[in-house]
TIBATI-921286 format. One record per residue (C-alpha): chain; x, z, y; residue number from 1. Coordinates in Angstrom, 2 decimals. Each point is the difference from the previous one (the first is absolute). Layout:
residues N
PT_A_X_Z_Y_NUM;
...
//
This chain:
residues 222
PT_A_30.61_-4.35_28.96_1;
PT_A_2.73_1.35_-2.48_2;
PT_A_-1.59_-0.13_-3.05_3;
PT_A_-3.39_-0.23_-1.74_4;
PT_A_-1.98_-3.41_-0.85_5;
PT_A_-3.11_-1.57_1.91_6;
PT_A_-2.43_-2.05_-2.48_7;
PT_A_-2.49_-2.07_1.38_8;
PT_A_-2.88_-0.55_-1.32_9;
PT_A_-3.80_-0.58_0.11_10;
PT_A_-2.48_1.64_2.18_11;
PT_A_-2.12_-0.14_-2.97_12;
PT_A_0.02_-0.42_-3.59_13;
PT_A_2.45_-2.44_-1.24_14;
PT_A_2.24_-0.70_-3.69_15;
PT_A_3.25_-0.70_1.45_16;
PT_A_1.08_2.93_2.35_17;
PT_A_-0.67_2.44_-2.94_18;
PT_A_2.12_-1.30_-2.33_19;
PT_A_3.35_1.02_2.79_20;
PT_A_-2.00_3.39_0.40_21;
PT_A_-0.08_0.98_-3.80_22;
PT_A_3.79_-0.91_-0.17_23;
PT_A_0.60_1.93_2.85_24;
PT_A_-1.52_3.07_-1.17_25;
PT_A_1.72_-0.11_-3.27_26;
PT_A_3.37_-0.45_1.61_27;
PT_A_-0.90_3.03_2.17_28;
PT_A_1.07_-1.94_3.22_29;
PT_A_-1.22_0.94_3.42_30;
PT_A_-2.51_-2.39_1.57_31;
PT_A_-2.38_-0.54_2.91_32;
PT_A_-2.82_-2.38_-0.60_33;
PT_A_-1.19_-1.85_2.58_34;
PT_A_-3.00_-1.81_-0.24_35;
PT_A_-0.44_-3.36_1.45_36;
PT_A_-3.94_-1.90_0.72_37;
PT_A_-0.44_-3.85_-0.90_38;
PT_A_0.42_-2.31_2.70_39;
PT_A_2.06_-0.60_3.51_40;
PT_A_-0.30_3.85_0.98_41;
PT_A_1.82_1.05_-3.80_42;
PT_A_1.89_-2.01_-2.58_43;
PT_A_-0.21_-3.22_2.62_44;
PT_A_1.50_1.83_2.78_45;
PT_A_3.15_-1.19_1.16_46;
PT_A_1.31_3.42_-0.56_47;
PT_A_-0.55_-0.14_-3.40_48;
PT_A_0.86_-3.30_-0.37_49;
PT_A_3.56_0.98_0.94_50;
PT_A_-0.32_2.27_-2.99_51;
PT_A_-1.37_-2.66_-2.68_52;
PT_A_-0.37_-3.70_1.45_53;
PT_A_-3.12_-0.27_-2.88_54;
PT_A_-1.66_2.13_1.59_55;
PT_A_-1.14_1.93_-3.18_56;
PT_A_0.39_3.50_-1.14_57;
PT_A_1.47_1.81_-1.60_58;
PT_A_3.95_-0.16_1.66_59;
PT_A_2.27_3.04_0.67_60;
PT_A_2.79_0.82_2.22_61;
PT_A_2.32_2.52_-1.59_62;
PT_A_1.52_2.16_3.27_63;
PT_A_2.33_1.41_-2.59_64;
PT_A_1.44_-2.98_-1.00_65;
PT_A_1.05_-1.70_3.19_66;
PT_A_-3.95_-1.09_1.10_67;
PT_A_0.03_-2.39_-3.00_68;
PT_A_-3.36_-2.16_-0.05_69;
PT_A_-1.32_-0.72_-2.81_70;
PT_A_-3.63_-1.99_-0.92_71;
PT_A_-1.97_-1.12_-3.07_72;
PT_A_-0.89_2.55_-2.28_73;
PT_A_2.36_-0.62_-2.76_74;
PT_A_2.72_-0.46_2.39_75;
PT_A_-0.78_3.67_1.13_76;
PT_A_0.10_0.73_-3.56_77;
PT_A_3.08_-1.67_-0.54_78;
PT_A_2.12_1.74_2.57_79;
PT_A_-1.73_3.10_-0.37_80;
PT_A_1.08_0.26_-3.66_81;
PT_A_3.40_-1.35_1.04_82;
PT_A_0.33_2.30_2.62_83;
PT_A_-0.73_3.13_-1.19_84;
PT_A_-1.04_-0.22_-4.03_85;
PT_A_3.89_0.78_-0.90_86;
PT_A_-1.37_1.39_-3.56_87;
PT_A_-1.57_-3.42_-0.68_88;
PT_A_-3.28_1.89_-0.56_89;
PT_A_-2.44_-2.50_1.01_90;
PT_A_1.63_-2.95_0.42_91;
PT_A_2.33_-0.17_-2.93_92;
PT_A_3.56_1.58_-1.43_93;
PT_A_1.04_-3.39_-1.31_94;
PT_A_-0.24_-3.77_0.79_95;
PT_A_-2.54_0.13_-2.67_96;
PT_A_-2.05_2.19_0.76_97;
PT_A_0.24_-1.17_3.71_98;
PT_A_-0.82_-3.92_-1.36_99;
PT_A_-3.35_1.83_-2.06_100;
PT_A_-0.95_1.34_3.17_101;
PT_A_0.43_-3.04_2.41_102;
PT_A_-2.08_-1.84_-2.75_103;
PT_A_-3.21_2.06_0.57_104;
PT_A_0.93_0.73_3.69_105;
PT_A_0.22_-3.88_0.75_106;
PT_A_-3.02_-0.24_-1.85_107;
PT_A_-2.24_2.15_1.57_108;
PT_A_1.40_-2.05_3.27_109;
PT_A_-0.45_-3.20_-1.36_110;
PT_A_-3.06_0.58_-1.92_111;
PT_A_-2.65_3.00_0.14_112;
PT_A_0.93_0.43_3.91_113;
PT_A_-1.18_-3.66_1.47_114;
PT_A_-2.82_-0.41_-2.73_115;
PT_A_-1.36_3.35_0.42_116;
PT_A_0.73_-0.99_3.62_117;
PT_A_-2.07_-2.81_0.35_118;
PT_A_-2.78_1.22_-2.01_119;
PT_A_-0.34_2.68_3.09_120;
PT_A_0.37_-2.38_3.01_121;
PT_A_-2.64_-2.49_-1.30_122;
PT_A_-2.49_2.86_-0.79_123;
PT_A_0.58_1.82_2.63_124;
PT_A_1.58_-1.84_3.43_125;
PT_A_-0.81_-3.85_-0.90_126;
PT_A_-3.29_-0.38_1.13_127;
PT_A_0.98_1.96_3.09_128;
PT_A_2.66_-2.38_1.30_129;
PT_A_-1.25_-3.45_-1.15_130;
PT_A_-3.79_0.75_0.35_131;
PT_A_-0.56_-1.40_-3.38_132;
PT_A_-0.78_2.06_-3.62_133;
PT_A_3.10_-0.55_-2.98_134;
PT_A_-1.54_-1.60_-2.26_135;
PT_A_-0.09_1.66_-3.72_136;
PT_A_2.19_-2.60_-1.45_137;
PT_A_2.64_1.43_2.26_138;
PT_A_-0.92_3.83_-0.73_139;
PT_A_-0.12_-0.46_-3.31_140;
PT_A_3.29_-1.96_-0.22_141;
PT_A_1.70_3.08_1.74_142;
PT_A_-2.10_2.27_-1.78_143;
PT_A_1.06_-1.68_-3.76_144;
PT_A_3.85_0.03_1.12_145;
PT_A_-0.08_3.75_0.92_146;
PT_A_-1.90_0.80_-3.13_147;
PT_A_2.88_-1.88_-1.96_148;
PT_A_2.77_1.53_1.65_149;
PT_A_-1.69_3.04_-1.47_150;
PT_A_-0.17_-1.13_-3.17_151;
PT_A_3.81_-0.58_0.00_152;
PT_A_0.35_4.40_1.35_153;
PT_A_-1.79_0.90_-2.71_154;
PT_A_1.68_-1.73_-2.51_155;
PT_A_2.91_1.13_1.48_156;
PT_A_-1.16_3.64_0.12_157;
PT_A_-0.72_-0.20_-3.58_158;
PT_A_3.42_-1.14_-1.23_159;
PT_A_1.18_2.93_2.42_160;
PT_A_-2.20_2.23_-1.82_161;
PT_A_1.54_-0.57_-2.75_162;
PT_A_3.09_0.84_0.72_163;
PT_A_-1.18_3.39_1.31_164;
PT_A_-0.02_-1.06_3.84_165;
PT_A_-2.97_-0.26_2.59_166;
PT_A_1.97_-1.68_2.65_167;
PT_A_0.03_-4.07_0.33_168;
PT_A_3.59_-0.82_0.25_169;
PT_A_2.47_3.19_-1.64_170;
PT_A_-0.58_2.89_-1.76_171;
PT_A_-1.00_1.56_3.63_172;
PT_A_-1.70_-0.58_3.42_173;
PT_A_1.75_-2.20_1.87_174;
PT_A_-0.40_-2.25_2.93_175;
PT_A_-1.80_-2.74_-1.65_176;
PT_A_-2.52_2.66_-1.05_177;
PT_A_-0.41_0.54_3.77_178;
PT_A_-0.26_-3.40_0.68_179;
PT_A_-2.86_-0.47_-2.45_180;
PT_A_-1.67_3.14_1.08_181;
PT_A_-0.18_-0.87_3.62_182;
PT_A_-2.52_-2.81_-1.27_183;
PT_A_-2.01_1.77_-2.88_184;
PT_A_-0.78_2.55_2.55_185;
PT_A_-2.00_-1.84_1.72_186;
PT_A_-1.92_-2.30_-2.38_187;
PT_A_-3.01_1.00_0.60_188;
PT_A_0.29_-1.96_3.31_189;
PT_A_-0.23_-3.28_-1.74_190;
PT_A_-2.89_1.80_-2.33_191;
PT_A_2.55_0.14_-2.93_192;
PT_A_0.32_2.94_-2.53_193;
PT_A_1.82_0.36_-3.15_194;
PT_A_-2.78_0.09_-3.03_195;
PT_A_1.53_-2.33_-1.46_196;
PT_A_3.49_1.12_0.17_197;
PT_A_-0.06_3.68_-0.76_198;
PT_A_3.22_0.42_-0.36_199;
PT_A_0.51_-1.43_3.45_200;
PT_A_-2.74_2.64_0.95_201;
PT_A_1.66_3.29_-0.57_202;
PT_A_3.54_-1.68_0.74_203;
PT_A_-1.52_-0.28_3.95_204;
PT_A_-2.02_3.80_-0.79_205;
PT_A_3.60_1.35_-0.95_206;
PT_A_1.89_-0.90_3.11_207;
PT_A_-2.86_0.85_2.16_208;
PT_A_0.38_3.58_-1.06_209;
PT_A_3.90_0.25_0.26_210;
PT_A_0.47_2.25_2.49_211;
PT_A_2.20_-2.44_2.15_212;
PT_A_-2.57_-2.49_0.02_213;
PT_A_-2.51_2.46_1.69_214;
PT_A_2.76_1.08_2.45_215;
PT_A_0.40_-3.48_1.05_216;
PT_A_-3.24_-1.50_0.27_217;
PT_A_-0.78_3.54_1.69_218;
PT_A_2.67_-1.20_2.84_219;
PT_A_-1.39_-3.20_0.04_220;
PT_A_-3.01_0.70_1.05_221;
PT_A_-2.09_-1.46_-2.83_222;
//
């Protein structure tokens, strides 16, 4: 293959995969996704383990690029924006604007992602692999961080707001937008909304009705 990328993702809905699809749609870069089921048959395979040794989606292999392999979603990110944002659009025209970015990027990674994270897998897949029911002080330990880390987007959407943007880190969408919106997509898995954090609310309502955000999800499969 000559040219073109292959994203792997989730056979399924999932927060990370997204985030490279958005990015991808907004560069305008051609991409095949290929969709990839939990366990030794999928992401455990030792095919895709050649790929990404975690075993984890999302990773990419850019055919255009000399079959670079990339994995973790805000590596993808990263190197996407390196790659091929040469206006600086959504990752930044200056090292300031590039450190303001980072800053919310790393903390979506560091923060809403493995909270928001671990709310799902004890509500959802604990009791499946060790037999035994989470018990609510660790839901609601999970539950309290996520609602926190909230707390902080709002605040931060507010100061935004008043300096006439509706995007978390610049005066635009950028990739720590699609970080962030890989997660709020989907939490209503973890039985989270935003009614307390309104502005949070139509922040998520607004990039689900860019037209690049349908196209991608659309491609996804979700």
């Amino acid at each position: 293959m000559t040219g073109g990328i292959d994203l792997y993702a989730h056979d399924g809905v999932g927060p990370n995969p997204p985030k490279v699809a958005l990015l991808l749609e907004e560069l305008g870069l051609s991409y095949t996704v290929n969709p990839l089921p939990f366990g030794p048959e999928g992401v455990k395979s030792p095919k895709y383990l050649a790929i990404c040794p975690n075993g984890r989606v999302p990773a990419l292999i850019d055919h255009g690029n000399g079959d670079c392999i990339v994995w973790e979603s805000g590596a993808c990110l990263y190197y996407l924006a390196e790659m091929y944002d040469k206006s600086g659009k959504y990752f930044g025209r200056n090292v300031n604007e590039k450190t303001e970015v980072m800053v919310w990027l790393t903390h979506q990674l560091s923060g809403v992602g493995p909270a928001q994270g671990n709310l799902n897998w004890f509500m959802h897949f604990h009791e499946q692999t060790s037999g035994e029911k989470p018990s609510d002080v660790i839901l609601d330990r999970y539950r309290n961080e996520t609602f926190r880390l909230y707390d902080v987007l709002e605040q931060r959407l507010e100061k935004q707001e008043q300096k006439g943007s509706e995007f978390i880190a610049l005066d635009r969408y950028t990739i720590a937008d699609m970080a962030f919106y890989g997660w709020l997509h989907i939490a209503f898995f973890a039985k989270l909304d935003f009614s307390k954090h309104p502005r949070l609310g139509k922040y998520v309502e607004r990039i689900a009705n860019m037209p690049n955000t349908k196209a991608a999800y659309a491609k996804l499969g979700q």
